[in-house]
Predicted model as a PDB file, atoms N, CA, C, CB and O in Angstrom, pLDDT in the B-factor column:
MODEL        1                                                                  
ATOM      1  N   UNK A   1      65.327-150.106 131.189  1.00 44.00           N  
ATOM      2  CA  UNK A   1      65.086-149.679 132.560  1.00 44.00           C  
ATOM      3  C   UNK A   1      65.959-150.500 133.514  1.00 44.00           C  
ATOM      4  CB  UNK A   1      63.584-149.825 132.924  1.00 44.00           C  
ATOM      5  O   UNK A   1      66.000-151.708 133.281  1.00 44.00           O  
ATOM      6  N   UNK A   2      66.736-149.985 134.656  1.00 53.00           N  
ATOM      7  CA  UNK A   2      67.457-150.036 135.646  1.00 53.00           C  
ATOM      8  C   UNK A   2      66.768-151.217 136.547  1.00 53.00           C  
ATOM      9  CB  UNK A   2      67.586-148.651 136.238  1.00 53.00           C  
ATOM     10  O   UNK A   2      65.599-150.873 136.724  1.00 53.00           O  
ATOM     11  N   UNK A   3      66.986-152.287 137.094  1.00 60.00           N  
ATOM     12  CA  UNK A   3      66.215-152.679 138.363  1.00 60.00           C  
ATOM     13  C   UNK A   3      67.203-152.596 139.415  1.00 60.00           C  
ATOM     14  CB  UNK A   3      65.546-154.150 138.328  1.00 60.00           C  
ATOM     15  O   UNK A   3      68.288-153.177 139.419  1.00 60.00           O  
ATOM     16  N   UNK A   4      66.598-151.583 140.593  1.00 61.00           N  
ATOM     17  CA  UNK A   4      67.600-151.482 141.853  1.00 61.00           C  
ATOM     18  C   UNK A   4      67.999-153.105 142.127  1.00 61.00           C  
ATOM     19  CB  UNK A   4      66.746-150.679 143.392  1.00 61.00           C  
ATOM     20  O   UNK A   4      69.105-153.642 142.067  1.00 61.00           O  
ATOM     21  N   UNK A   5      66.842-153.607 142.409  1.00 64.00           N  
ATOM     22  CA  UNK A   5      66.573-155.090 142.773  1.00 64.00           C  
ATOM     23  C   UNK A   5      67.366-156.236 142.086  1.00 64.00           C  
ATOM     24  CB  UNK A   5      65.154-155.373 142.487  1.00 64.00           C  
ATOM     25  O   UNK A   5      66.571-156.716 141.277  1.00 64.00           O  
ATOM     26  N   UNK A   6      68.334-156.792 142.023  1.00 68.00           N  
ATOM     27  CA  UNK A   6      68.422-157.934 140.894  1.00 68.00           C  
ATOM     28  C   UNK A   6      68.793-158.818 142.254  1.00 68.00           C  
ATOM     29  CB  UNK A   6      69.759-157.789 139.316  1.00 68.00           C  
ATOM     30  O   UNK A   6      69.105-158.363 143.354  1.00 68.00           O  
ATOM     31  N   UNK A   7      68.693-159.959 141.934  1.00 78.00           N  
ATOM     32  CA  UNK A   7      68.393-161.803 142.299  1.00 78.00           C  
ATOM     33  C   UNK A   7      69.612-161.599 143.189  1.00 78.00           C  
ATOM     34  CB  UNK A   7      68.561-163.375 140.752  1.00 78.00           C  
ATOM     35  O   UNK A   7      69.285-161.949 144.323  1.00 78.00           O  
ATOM     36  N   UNK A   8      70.506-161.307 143.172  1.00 79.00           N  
ATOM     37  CA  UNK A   8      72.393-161.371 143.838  1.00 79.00           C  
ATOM     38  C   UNK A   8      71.570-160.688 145.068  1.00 79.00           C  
ATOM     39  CB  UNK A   8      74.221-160.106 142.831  1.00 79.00           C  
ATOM     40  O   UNK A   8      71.201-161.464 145.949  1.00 79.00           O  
ATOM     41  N   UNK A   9      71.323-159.629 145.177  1.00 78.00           N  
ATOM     42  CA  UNK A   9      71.333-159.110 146.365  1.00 78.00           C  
ATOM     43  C   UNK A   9      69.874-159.422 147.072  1.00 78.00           C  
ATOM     44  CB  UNK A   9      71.696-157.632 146.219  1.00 78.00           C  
ATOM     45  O   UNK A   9      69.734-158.821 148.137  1.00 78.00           O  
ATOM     46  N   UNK A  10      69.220-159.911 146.839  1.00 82.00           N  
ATOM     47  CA  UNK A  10      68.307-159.961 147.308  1.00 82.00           C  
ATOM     48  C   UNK A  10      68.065-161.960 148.302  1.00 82.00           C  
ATOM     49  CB  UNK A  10      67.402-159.372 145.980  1.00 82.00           C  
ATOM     50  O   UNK A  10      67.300-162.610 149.015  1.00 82.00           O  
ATOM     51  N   UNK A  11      69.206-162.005 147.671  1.00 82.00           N  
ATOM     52  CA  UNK A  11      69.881-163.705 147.883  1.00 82.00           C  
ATOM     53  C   UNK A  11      70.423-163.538 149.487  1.00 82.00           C  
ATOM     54  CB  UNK A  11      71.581-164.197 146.535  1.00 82.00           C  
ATOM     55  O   UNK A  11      70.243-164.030 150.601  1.00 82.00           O  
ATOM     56  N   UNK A  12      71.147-162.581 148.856  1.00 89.00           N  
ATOM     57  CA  UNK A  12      72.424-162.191 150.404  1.00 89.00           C  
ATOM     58  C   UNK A  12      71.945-161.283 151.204  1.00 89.00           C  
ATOM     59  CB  UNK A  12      74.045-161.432 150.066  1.00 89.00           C  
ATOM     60  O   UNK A  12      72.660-160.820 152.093  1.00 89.00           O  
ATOM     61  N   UNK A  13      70.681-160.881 151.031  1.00 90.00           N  
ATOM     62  CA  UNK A  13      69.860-160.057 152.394  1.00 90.00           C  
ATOM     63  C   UNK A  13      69.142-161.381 153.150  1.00 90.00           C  
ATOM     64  CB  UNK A  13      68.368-158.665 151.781  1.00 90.00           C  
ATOM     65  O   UNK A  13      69.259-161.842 154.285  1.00 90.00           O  
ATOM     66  N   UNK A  14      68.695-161.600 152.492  1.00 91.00           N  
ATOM     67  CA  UNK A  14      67.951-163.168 153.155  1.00 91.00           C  
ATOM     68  C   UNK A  14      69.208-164.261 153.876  1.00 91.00           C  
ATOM     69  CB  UNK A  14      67.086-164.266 151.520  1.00 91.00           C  
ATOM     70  O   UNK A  14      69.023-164.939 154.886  1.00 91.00           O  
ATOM     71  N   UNK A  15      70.342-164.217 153.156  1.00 93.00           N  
ATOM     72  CA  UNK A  15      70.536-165.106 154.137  1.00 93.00           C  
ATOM     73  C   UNK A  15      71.648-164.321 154.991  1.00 93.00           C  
ATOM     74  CB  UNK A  15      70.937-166.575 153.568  1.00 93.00           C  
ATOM     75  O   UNK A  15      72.555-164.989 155.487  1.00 93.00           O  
ATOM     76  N   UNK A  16      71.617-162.938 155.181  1.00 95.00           N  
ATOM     77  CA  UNK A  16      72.291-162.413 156.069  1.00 95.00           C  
ATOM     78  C   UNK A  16      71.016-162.513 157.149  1.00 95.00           C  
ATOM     79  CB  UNK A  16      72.982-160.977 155.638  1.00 95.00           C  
ATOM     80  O   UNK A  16      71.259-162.608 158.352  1.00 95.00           O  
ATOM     81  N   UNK A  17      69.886-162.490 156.736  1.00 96.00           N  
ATOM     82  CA  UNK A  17      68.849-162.223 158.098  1.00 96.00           C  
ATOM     83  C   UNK A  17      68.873-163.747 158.339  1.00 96.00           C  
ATOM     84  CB  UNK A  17      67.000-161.411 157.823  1.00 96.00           C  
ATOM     85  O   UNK A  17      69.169-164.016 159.503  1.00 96.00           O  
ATOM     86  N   UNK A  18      68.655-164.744 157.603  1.00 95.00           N  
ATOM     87  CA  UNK A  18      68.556-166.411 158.307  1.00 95.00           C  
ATOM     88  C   UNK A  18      69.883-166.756 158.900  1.00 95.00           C  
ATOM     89  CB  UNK A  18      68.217-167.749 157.078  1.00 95.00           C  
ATOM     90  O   UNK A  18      69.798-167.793 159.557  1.00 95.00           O  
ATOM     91  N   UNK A  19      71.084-166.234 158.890  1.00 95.00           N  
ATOM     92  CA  UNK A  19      71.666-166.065 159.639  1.00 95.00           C  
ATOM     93  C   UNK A  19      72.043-165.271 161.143  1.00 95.00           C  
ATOM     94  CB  UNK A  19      71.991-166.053 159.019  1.00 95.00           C  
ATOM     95  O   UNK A  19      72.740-165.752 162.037  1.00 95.00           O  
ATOM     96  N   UNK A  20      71.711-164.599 161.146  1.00 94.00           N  
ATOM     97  CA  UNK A  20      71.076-163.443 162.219  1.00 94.00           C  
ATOM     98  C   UNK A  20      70.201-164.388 163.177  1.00 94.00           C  
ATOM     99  CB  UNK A  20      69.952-162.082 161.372  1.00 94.00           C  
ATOM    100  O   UNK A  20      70.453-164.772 164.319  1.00 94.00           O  
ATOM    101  N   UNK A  21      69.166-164.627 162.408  1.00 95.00           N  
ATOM    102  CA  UNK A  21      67.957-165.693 163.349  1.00 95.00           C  
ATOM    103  C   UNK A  21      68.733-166.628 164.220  1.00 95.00           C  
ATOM    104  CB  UNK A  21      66.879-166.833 162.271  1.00 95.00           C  
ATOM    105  O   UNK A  21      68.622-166.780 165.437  1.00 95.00           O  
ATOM    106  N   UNK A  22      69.528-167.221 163.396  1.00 96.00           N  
ATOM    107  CA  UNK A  22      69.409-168.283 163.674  1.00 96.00           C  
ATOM    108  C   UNK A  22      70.831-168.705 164.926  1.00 96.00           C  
ATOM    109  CB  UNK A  22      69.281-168.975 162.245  1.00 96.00           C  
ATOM    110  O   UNK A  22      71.160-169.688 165.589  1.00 96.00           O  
ATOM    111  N   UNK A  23      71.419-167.045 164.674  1.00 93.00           N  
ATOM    112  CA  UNK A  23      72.767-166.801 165.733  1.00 93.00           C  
ATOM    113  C   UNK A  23      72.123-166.556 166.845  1.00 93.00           C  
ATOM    114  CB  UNK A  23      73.875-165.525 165.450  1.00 93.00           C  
ATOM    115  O   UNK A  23      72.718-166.786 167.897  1.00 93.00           O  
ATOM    116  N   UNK A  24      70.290-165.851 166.897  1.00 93.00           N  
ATOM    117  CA  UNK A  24      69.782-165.402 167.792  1.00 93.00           C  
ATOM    118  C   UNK A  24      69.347-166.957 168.413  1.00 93.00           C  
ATOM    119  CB  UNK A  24      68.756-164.264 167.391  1.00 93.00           C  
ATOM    120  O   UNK A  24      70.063-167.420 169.301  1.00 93.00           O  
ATOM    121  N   UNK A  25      68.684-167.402 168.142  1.00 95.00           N  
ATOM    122  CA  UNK A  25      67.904-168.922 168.044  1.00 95.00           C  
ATOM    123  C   UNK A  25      69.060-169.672 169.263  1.00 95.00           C  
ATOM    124  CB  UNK A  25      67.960-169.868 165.965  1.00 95.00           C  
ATOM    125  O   UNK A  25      68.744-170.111 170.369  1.00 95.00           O  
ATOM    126  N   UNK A  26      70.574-169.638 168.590  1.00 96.00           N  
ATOM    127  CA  UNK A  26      71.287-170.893 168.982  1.00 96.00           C  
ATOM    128  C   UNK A  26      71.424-169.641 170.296  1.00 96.00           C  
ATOM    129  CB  UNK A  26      72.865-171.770 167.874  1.00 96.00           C  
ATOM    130  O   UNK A  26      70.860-170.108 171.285  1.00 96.00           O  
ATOM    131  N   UNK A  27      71.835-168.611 170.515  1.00 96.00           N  
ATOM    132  CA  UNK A  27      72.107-167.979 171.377  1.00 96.00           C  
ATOM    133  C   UNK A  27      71.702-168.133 173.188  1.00 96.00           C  
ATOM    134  CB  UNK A  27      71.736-167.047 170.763  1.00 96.00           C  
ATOM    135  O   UNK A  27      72.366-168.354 174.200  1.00 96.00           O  
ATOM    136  N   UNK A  28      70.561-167.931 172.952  1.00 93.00           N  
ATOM    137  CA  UNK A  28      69.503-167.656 174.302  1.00 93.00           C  
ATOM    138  C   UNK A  28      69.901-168.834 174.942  1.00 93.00           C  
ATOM    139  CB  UNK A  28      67.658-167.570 174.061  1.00 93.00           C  
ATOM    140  O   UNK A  28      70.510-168.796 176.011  1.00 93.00           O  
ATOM    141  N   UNK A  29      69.463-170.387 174.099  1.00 94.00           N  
ATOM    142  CA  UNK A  29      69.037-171.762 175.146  1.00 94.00           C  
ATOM    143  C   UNK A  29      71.381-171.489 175.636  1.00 94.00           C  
ATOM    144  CB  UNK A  29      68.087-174.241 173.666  1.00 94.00           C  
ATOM    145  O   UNK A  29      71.840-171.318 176.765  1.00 94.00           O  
ATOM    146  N   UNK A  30      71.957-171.544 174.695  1.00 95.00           N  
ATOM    147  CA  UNK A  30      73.352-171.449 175.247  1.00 95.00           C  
ATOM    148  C   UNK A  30      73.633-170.741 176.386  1.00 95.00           C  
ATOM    149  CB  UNK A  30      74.156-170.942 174.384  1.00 95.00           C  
ATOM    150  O   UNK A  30      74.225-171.406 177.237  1.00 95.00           O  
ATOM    151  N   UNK A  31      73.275-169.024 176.818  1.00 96.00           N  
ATOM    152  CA  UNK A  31      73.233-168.570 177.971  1.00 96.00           C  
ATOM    153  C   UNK A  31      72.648-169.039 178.941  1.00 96.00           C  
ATOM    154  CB  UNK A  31      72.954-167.688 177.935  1.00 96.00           C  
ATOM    155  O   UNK A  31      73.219-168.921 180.025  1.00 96.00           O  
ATOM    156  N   UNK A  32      71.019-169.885 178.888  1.00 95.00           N  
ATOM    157  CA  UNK A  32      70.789-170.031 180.009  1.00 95.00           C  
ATOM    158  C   UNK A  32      71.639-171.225 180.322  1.00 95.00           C  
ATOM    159  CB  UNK A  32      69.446-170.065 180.245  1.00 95.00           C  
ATOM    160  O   UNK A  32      72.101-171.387 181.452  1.00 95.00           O  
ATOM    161  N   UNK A  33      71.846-172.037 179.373  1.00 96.00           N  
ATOM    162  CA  UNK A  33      73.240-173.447 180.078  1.00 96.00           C  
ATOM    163  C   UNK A  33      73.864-173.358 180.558  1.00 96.00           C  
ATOM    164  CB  UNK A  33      74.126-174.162 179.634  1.00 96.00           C  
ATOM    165  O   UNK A  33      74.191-174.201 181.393  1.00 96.00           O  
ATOM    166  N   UNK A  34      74.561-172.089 180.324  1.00 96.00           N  
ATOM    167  CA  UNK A  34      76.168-171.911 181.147  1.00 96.00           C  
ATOM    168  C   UNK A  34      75.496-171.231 182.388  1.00 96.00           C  
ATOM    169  CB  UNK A  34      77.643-170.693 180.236  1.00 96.00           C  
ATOM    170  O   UNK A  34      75.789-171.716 183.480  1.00 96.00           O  
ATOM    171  N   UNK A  35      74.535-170.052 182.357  1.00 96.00           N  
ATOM    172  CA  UNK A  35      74.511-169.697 183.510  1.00 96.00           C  
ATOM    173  C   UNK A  35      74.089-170.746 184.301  1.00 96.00           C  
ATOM    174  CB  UNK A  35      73.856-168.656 183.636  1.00 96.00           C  
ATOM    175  O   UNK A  35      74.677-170.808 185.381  1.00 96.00           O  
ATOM    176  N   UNK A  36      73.107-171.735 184.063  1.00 96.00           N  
ATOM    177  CA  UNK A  36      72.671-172.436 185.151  1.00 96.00           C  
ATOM    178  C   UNK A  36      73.592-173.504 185.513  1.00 96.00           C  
ATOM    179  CB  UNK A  36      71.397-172.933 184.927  1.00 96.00           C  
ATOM    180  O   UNK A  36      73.198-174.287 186.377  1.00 96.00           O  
ATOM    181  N   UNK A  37      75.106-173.730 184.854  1.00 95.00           N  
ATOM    182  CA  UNK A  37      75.731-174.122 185.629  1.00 95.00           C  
ATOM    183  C   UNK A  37      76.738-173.632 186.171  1.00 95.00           C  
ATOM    184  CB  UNK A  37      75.887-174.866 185.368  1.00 95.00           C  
ATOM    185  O   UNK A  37      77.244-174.326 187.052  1.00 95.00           O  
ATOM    186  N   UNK A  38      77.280-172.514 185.909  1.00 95.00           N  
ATOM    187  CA  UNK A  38      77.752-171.175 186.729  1.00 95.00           C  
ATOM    188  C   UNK A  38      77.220-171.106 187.854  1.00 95.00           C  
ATOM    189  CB  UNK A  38      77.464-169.889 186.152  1.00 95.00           C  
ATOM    190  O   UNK A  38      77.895-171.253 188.873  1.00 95.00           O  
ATOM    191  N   UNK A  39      75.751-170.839 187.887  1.00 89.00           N  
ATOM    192  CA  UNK A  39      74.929-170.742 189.207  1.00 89.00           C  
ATOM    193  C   UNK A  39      75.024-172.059 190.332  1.00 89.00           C  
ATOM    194  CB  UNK A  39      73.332-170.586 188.724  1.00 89.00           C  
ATOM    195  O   UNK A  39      74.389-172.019 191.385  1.00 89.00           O  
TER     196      UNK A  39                                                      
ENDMDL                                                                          
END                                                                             
């Protein structure tokens, strides 16, 4: 029997999303820095 699933990809979904997070994470506090010294 076939497993769609094997260990490789299921490696590189996870750390495509803990990457994602964590671009989101560093993101936000960075905009409000610059804007508030822009402003």
């Amino acid at each position: 029997m076939y497993c769609l699933f094997n260990s490789e990809a299921v490696a590189t979904e996870i750390l495509r999303s803990m990457a994602g997070s964590i671009g989101i994470i560093i993101t936000v506090p960075v905009t409000a820095i610059i804007s508030g010294l822009l402003i």
